[in-house]
Every structure is written in structure tokens, then in C-alpha cells.
C-alpha positions as CSV (number, residue, x, y, z in Angstrom):
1,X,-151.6,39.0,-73.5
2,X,-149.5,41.1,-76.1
3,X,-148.4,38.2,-78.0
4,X,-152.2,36.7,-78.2
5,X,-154.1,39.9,-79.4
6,X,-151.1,42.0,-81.7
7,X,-149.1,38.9,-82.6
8,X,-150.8,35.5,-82.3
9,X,-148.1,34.4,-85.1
10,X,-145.5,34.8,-83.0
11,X,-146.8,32.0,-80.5
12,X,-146.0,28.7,-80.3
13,X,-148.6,26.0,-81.1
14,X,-150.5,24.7,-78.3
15,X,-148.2,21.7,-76.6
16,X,-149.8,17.9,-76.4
17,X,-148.9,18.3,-72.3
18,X,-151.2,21.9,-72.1
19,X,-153.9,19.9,-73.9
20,X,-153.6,17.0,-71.6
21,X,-153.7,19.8,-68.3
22,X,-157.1,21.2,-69.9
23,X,-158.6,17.8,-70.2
24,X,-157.7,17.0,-66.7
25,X,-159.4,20.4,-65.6
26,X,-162.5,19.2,-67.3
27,X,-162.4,16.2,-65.5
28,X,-162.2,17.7,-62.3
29,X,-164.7,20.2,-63.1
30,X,-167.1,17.7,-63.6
31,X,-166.8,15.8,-60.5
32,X,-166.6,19.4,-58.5
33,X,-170.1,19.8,-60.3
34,X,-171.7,16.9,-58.1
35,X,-171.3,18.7,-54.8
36,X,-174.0,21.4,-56.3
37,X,-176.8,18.8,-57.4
38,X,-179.6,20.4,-59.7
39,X,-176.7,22.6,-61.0
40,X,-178.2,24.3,-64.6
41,X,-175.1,24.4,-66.9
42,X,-175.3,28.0,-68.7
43,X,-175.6,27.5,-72.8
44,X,-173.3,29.9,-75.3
45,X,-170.0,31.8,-74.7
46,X,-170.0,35.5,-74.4
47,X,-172.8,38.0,-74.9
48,X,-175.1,34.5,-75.9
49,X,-174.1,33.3,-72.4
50,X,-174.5,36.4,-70.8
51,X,-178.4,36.5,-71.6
52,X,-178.9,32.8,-70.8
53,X,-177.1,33.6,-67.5
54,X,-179.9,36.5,-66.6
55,X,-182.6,34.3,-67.9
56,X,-182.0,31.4,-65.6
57,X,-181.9,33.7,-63.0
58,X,-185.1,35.7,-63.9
59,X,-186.6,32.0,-64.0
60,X,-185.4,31.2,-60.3
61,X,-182.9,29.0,-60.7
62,X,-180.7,28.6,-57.8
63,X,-177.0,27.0,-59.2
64,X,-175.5,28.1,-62.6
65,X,-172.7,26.3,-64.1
66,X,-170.4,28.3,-66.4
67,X,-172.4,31.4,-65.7
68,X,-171.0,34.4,-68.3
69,X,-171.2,38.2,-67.5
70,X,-170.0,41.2,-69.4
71,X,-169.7,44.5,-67.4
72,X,-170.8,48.0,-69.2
73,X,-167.0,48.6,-69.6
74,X,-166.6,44.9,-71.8
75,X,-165.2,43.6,-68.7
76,X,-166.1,39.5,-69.2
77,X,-166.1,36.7,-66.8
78,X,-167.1,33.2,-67.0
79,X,-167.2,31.7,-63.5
80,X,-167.3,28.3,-62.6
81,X,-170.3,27.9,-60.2
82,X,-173.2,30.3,-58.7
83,X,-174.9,29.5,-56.5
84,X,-177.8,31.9,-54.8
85,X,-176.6,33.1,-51.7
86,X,-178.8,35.4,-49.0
87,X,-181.1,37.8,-50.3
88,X,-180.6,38.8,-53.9
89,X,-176.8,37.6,-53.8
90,X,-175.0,34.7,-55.5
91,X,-172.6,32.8,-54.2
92,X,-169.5,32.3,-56.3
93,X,-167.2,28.9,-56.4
94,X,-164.3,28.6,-58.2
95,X,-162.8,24.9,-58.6
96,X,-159.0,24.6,-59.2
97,X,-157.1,21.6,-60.2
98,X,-154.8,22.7,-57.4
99,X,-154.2,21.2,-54.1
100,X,-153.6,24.4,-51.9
101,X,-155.0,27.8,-51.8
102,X,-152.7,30.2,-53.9
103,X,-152.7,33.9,-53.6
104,X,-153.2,34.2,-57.2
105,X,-156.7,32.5,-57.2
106,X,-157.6,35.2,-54.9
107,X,-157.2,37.9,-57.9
108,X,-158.6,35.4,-60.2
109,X,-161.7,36.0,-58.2
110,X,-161.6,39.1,-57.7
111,X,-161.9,39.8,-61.3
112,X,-164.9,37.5,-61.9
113,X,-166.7,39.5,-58.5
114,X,-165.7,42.8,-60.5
115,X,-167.3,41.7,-63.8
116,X,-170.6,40.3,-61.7
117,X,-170.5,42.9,-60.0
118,X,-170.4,45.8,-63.1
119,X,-172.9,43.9,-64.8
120,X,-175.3,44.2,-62.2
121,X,-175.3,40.6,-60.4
122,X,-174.3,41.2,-56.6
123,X,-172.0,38.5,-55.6
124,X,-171.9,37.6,-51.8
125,X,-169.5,35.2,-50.4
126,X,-166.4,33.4,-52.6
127,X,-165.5,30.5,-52.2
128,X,-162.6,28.1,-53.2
129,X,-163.1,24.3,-54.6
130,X,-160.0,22.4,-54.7
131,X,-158.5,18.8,-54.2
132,X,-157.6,17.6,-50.8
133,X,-154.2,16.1,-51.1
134,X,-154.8,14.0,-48.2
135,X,-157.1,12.2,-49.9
136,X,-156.7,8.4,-50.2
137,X,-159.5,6.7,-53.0
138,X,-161.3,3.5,-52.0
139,X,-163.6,2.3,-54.6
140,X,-165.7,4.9,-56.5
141,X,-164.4,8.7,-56.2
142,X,-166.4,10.7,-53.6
143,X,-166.4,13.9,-54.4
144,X,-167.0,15.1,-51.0
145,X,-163.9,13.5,-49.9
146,X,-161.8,14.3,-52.8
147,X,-162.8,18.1,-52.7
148,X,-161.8,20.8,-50.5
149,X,-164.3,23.9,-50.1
150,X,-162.8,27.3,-48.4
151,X,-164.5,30.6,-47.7
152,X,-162.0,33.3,-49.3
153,X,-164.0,36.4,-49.4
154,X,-161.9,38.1,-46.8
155,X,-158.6,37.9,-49.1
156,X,-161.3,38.5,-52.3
157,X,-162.2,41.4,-51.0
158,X,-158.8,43.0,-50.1
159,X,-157.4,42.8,-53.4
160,X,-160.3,44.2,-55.3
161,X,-158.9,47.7,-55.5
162,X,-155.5,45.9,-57.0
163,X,-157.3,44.0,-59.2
164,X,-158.8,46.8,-60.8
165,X,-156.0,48.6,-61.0
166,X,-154.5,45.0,-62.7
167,X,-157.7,45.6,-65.3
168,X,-156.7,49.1,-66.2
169,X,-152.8,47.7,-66.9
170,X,-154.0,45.2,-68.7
171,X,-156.3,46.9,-71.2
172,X,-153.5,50.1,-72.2
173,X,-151.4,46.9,-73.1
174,X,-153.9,45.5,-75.1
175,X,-154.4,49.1,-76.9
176,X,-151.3,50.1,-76.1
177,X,-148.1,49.7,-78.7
178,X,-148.1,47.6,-81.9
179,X,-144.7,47.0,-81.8
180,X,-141.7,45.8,-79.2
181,X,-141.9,48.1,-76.1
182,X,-139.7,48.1,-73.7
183,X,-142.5,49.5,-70.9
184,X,-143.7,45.2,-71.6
185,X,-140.3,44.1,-71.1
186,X,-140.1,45.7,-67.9
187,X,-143.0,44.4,-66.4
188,X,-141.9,40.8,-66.7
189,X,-141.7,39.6,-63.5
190,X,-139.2,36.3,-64.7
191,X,-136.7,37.7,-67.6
192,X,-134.4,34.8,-66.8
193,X,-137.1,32.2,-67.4
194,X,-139.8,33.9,-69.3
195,X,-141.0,32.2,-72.9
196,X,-142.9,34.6,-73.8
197,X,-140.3,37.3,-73.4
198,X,-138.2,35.7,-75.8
199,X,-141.0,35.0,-78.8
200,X,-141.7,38.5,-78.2
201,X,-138.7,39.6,-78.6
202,X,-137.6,37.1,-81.1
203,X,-140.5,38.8,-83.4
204,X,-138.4,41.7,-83.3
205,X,-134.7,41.0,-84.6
206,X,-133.9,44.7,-84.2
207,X,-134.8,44.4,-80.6
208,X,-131.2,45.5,-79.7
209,X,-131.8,49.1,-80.7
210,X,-133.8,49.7,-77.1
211,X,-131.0,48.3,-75.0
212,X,-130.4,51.5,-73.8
213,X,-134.2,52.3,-72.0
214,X,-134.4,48.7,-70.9
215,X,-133.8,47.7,-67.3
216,X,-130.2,46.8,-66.4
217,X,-131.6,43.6,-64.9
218,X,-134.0,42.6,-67.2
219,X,-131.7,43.6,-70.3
220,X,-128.4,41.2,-68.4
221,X,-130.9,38.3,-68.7
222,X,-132.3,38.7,-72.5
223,X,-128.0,39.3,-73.2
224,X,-127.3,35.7,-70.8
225,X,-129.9,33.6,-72.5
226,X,-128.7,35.0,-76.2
227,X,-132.2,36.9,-76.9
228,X,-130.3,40.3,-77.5
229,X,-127.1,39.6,-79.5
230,X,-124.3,41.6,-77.0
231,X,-122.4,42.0,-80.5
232,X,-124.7,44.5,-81.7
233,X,-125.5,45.9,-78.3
234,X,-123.2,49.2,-77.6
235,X,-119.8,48.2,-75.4
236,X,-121.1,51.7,-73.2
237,X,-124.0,50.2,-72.7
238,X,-122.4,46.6,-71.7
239,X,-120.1,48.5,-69.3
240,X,-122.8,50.6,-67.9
241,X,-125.0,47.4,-66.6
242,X,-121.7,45.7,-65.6
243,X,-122.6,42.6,-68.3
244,X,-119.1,40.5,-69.3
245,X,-119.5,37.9,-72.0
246,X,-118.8,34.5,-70.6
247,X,-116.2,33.2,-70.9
248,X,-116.1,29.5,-72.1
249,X,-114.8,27.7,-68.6
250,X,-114.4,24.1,-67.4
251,X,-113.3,22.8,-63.9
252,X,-112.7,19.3,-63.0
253,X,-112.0,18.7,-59.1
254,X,-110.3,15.4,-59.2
255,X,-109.6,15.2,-55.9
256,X,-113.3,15.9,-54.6
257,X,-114.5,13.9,-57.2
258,X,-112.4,10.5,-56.2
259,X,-113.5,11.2,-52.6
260,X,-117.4,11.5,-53.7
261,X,-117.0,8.2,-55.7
262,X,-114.8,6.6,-53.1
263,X,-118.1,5.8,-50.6
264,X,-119.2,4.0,-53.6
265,X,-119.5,-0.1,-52.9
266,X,-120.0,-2.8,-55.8
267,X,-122.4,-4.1,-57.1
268,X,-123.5,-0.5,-58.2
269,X,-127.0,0.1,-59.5
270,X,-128.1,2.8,-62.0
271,X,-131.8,3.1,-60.9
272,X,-134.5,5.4,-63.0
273,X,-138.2,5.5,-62.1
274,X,-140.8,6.4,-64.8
275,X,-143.8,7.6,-62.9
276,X,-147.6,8.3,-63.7
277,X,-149.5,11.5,-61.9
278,X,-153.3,12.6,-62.2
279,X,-155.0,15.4,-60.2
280,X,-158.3,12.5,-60.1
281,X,-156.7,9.7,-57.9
282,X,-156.4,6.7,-60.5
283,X,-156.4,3.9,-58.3
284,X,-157.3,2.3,-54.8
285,X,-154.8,3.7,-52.3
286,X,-153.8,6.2,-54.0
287,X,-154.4,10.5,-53.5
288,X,-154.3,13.3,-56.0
289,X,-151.5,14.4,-58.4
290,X,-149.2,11.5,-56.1
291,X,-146.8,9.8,-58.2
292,X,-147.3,6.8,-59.4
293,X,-144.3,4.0,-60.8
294,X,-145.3,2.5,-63.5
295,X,-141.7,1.8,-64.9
296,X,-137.9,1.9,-63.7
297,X,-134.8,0.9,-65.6
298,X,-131.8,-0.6,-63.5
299,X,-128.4,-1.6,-65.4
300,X,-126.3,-3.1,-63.0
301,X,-122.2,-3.4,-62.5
302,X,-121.7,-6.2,-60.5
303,X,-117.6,-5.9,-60.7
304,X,-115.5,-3.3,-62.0
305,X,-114.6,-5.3,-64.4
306,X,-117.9,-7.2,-65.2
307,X,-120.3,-6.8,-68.3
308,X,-123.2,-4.3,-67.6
309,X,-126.5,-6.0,-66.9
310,X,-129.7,-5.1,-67.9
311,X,-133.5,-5.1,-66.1
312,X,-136.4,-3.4,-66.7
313,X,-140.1,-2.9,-65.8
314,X,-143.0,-1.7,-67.4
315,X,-146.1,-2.4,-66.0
316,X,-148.9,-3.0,-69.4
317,X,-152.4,-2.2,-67.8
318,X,-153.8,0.8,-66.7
319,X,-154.0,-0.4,-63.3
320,X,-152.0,0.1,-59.6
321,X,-149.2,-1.8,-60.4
322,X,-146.8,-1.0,-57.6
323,X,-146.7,-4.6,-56.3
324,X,-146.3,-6.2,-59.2
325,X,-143.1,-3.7,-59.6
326,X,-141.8,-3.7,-56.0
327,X,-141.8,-7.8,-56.4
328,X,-139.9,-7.7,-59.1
329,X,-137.7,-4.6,-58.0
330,X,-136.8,-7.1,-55.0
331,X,-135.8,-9.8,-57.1
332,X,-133.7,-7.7,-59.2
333,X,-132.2,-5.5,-56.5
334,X,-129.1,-7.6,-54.2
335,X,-128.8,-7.0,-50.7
336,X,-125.4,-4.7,-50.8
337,X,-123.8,-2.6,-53.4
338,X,-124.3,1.2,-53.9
339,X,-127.7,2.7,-56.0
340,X,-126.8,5.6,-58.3
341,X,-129.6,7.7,-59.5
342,X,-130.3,11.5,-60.8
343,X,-131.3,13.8,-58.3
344,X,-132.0,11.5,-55.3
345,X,-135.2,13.0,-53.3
346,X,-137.3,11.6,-56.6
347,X,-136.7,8.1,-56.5
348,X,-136.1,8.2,-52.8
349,X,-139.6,10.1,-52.2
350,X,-141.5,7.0,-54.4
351,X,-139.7,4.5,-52.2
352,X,-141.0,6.4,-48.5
353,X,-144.5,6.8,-50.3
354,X,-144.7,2.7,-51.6
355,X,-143.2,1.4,-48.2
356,X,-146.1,3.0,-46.3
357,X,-148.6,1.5,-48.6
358,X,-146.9,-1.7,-48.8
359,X,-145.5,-2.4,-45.6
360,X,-144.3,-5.7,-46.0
361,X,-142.1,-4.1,-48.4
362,X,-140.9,-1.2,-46.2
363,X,-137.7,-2.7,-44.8
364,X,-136.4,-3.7,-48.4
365,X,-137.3,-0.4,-49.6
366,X,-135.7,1.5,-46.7
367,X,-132.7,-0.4,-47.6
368,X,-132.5,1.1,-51.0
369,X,-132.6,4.4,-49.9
370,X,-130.2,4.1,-47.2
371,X,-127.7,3.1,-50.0
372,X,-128.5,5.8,-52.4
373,X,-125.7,8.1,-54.0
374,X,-126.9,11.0,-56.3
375,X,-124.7,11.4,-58.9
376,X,-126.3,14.9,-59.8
377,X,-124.7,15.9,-56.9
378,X,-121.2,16.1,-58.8
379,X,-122.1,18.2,-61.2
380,X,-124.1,21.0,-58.9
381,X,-122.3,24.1,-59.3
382,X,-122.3,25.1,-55.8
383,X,-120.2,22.1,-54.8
384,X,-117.7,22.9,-57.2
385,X,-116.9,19.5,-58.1
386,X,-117.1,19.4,-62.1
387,X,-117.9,22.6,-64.0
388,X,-118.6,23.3,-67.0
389,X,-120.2,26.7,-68.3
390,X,-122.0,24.6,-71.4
391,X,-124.4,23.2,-68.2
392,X,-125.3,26.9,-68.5
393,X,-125.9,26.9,-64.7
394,X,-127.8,23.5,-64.5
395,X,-127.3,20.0,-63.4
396,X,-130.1,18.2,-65.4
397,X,-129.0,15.3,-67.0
398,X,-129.7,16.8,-70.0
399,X,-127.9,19.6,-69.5
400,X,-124.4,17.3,-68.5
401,X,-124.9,14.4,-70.6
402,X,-124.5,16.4,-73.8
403,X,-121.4,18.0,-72.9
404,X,-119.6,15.1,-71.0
405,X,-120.5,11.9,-73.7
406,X,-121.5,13.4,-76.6
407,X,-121.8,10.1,-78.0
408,X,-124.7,9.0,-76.3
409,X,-128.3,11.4,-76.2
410,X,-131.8,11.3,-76.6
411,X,-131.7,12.4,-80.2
412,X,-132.4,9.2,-81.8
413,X,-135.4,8.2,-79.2
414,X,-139.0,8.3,-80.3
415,X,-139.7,9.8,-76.4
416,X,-136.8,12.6,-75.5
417,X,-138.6,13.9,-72.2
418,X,-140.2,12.4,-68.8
419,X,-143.9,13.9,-69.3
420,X,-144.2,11.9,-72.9
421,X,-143.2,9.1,-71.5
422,X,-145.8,9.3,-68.3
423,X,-148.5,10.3,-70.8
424,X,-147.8,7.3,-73.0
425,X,-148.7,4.8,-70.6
426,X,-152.1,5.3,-70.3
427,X,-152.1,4.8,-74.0
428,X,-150.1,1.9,-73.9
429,X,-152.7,0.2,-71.7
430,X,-155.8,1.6,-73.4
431,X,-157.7,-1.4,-74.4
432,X,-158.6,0.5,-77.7
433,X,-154.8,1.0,-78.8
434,X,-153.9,-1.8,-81.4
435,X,-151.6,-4.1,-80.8
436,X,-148.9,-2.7,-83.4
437,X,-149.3,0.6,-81.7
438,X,-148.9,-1.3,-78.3
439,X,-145.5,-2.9,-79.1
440,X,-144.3,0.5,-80.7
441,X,-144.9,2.6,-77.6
442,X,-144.0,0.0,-75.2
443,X,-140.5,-0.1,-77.2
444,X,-139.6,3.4,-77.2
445,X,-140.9,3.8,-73.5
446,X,-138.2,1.3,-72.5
447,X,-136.1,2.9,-74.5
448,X,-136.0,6.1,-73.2
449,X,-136.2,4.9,-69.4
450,X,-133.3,2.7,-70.0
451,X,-131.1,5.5,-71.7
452,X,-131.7,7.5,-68.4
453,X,-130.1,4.7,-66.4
454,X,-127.3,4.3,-69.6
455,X,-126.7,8.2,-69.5
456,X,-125.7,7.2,-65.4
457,X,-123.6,4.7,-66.5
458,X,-121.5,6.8,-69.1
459,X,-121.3,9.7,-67.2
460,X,-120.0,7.3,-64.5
461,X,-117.6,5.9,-66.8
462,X,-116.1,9.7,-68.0
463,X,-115.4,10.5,-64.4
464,X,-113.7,7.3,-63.2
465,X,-111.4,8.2,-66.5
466,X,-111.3,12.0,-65.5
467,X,-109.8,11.2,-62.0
468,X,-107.5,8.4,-63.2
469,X,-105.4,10.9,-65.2
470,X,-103.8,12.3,-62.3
């Protein structure tokens, strides 16, 4: 909130994946909109939405969409769905591309009852619209199906008084300091993981000078993640919160490691799934936000000593294309031989989900995961197998490729990242997208699904050389 009223510059541009999760929320607004037919969608954004709000009402309609109200304080709201409840109360809905009740939608409307309810509009029950992830399409989308309605005015109601005290925090920030405070860096809740910490912080390279009234916790994670430079940061003040510099560290346990990879049987199979995932179910058969394969790479190592092999999937029409896959998957996948992949419960979870929808696939399937082997697993820093402290804590392939086969990245890919790649295909198969642009996406969508399954491979590689030195 800081960043976005005293330093807007300071923010990064809006990302192509937050876009995408807007437009998905629009969608799913629109379909929550047909459970409230003869719904009267309120014109204009702030004080012009306001009066349009109180003159549909004064005219007797019953269900506002994207009602506005501003409380005698400035407080604003724009809710997502009145409708008039007993007496001279309204009703209040708000839809959330979420499949679960969260506790923070129930301070989410609690502010919009507070703003209502300032402005004059007495707001009776609240309610919460969201999808059912039980939900399986067949044929058109029914709403009534795919939507979930729950009465939370109980848990409204007792956080009212915290979300006003929430409203009063909020506004001394937004008149509160114009430049880095360390009060604002206290109250992040996530100073190990925070992005906005760091631009804020970032916009202020003499940041260091607080160290001293910031909180020992709070200031050993901006020193970890290199958003304070230790170097200009006091050595009493290092001592006093306990902080030691890393040291640079690397740990190889051969032994562990030749006992992981001696379960291992030939032919191996370096298996990667690319998968699709939409809050509206896309297709017959399947539910909301499930994932969907769409593409999977497998090289395969028949021998030790053999040449790598290469197949590959990628499904070209915006359409359920799991059986085309899992027909091909089958004729691609032996009968024995160990399956590598990156962090098991993934792939393994898309296998369960397509053998219960495709039964006569089930038994193959099961197969595959009951000869998985999850080479993450050597590199997790609890097992104490191979450590490095350039993984800086994590197991990603990302992270370990990098460090262990420099040689090989993601660098010189159009698509470096899993969500670019899941949001390409429905491009891909647009009907619209020329057929140049068709042939350029689908190339750099099998390239970067067939580098994850490569990156297995080398990694693979380094560690059978790592445990045959000695």
C-alpha cells in the first residue's frame, strides 16, 4: 500500500500471469452473475458509482452488480453482488475465484459491510460465492453446479472490530512517512519471502543506516536474502542479532547417494508433464483449477551405455486431450525400467487423477507410479545427501541445475518457466493464431519441456561421475 500511493516507481510492472488471474476472475464473475437473474450492473467507479448505486435503489431495484459506496470518513467499497435482503437490508455476496472459504475473505467483507454500513446502506446477511472443487463439467457449465454459496455473517461479524482497527493502520501508513520506515518493515508478516519488502527497501540504498531499530528477525532475513549489504551494517549490530555470513559450503554424500541410485533399474525414463489449469472447468470430465496434461517430455536410457532417446507430446487443439496423450504415453513407455522425474507427487498426482477418468488406462498408469524415483529427493537439504549453499536452501531444479551443470540452462529458451508454458497453449491452439506464430510457440514449448527432462538427465550424469571418484 506504501509502495502504490508514495512510490508507485518503485513497483514492478504488472506481470502477463497477474493479467491472465484478473481475466480469469472476470470470467468467473460473470457466470457467478447468472445465479442472481435480473441482476442491474451499477455504471461508473467511485463517487459516479456511488450515486448510481442509491439511485437504483431509490428506483426499487432488488440485485446490484458492482454496487460502490463511500462512507463519510472516504472509506470506499465496491462489492460484488447485493441483493435486497429483509426489510430495508441488502444482502451482500462476494464471489472468489477460490475453491475453499479462507479466513481472509472474511475481513475482506467485513470492510465492504463497514463502508455499506458508514454510508448509510444496512447490510444484513454475507454471503460467500465460490467454486466447488468437486465439480465435474458435462456439457455446458451450470453455474449452480459449478458454484458454491455459504452464509458467513457469523465470522463477518466477529472480525468487524479488527477490521476497523485494520482501516485505522492502514490509513496512518498511507499518511504516515514519506520515506523508508522501519515501523513498515516490522509489520511484514513474510521478510523471508516478501517482494515488496525488498523494492521498498531497494528504493532506499541507505537503508542500512536503520539496522539498528529494525527487528532482529526481520533485519537477519533482509541481511540472508542480500537486501541490506552486512558489509555496511555495524559488526555490534551483526553480533547482537547473532547473524554470521555464510559461509560458501558444499557436501557430497557419496555413499548415500550410490545407495539412492542403486534401486535404480534400466531402461530409465526422465519423465516431465506440462500441464494446463483454469478456475472455469475447460473440458468434459474435468473440475475447477484441476490440472490438465497437455504435454510431457520423456528421454529415455535404455542401457548404460546406449544413446539417449527422445519422445515427446504436445497436444495442438484446445481440447481434452488426455487420451490422445495416455495412448501415446503407453506406446512410448516399456513395461520395466525405473521413471525419474522432479518432485514426484506432481507427475504421480496427474497419473492417480487420469487413471480414474480413464480406467482402462489405470493399471498402466499405476504401473508408472509404482516405479517412480524422485531425483529432487537427492538434493533436499534435510536428507543431507548433496549440498550445496548456492541452492540457497532449495531443491528446485532451477536452483540445482545451475550450480551442478552450468553448461546446460534455460537461458537460451524463448519459455524459461512452467506458467509461460501452460499459458502458451491455449494460444497455440487458438484458431485465430497464424500459422507462423503456431510453429514458433509450438517449438519453444517443446523446447523448454524437453530441457526439463535433459536437465534430469545431466544432473543424473554429474552424480554417477560424483560417486565414481571414490
Amino acid at each position: 500500500m506504501w509502495l502504490t500511493k508514495k512510490r508507485p516507481d518503485l513497483l514492478p510492472p504488472q506481470t502477463e500471469e497477474l493479467k491472465r488471474i484478473f481475466a480469469q476472475g472476470n470470467e468467473v464473475d460473470a457466470l457467478a452473475r447468472k445465479l442472481f437473474p435480473g441482476g442491474i450492473e451499477v455504471q461508473g467507479f467511485n463517487k459516479a458509482g456511488a450515486v448510481h448505486t442509491e439511485e437504483l435503489m431509490e428506483k426499487g431495484e432488488t440485485i446490484l452488480f458492482q454496487p460502490t459506496a463511500i462512507s463519510p470518513d472516504g472509506l470506499e467499497a465496491k462489492a460484488d453482488i447485493l441483493k435486497k435482503g429483509k426489510g430495508d437490508s441488502w444482502d451482500l455476496y462476494e464471489v472468489k475465484m477460490s475453491a475453499e472459504v479462507k479466513e481472509e475473505h472474511f475481513y475482506d467483507v467485513a470492510f465492504q459491510k463497514i463502508c455499506f454500513t458508514d454510508a448509510g446502506i444496512k447490510i444484513g446477511k454475507t454471503f460467500l460465492v465460490h467454486l466447488n472443487g468437486n465439480y465435474v463439467r458435462r456439457g455446458a457449465v451450470d453455474p449452480k453446479q459449478l458454484f458454491k454459496i455459504e452464509n458467513i455473517t457469523a465470522k463477518v461479524d466477529s472480525v468487524i472490530d479488527q477490521t476497523r482497527e485494520r482501516i485505522a493502520e492502514a490509513e496512518s501508513v498511507i499518511t504516515g512517512a514519506e520515506t523508508i520506515d522501519e515501523l513498515l518493515i516490522q509489520k511484514c508478516h513474510s521478510p523471508e519471502k516478501c517482494d515488496y519488502l525488498e523494492y521498498y527497501i531497494h528504493g532506499f540504498p541507505e537503508a542500512f543506516l536503520i539496522a539498528d531499530k529494525i527487528f532482529d528477525r526481520h533485519l537477519k532475513a533482509l541481511l540472508k536474502r542480500g537486501i541490506i549489504d552486512a558489509d555496511k551494517v555495524s559488526p555490534e549490530i551483526l553480533k547482537k542479532i547473532g547473524y554470521v555470513p555464510e559461509v560458501p559450503f558444499r557436501e557430497i554424500n557419496k555413499e548415500g547417494i550410490r545407495s539412492e541410485l542403486s534401486t535404480l533399474k534400466y531402461p530409465l525414463y526422465f519423465f516431465d508433464y506440462e500441464t494446463y489449469s483454469y478456475p472455469i472447468p475447460p473440458f468434459d470430465g474435468t473440475k475447477p483449477f484441476q490440472q490438465i496434461p497437455f504435454q510431457y517430455s520423456l528421454h529415455i536410457k535404455e542401457t548404460p551405455d546406449s544413446e539417449l532417446l527422445h519422445k515427446e507430446f504436445l497436444a495442438r487443439d484446445y481440447k481434452n486431450s488426455m487420451a490422445e496423450l495416455l495412448k501415446q504415453l503407453k506406446n512410448d513407455f516399456g513395461t520395466t525400467g525405473s521413471v525419474l522425474v522432479w518432485y514426484c507427487p506432481f507427475e504421480m498426482a496427474r497419473n492417480v487423477e487420469m487413471a480414474a477418468t480413464y480406467p482402462e488406462y489405470a493399471d498402466f498408469l499405476n504401473d508408472i507410479n509404482s516405479r517412480i524415483f524422485d531425483l529432487m529427493l537427492i538434493f533436499k537439504f534435510k536428507r543431507n545427501l548433496y549440498l550445496n549453499s548456492r541452492f540457497n536452501g532449495s531443491a528446485s531444479l532451477k536452483k540445482v541445475l545451475p550450480v551442478v551443470c552450468p553448461e546446460l540452462s534455460y537461458d537460451d529458451l524463448e519459455i524459461h518457466e512452467g506458467e509461460t508454458a501452460s499459458a502458451s497453449w491455449p494460444i497455440l491452439a487458438d484458431p485465430k493464431t497464424s500459422a507462423e506464430k503456431k510453429e514458433s510457440l509450438a517449438k519453444a514449448m517443446l523446447e523448454y519441456c524437453g530441457r526439463d527432462t535433459m536437465a534430469m538427465v545431466a544432473i543424473m550424469e554429474h552424480l554417477e561421475k560424483e560417486i565414481e571418484k571414490g
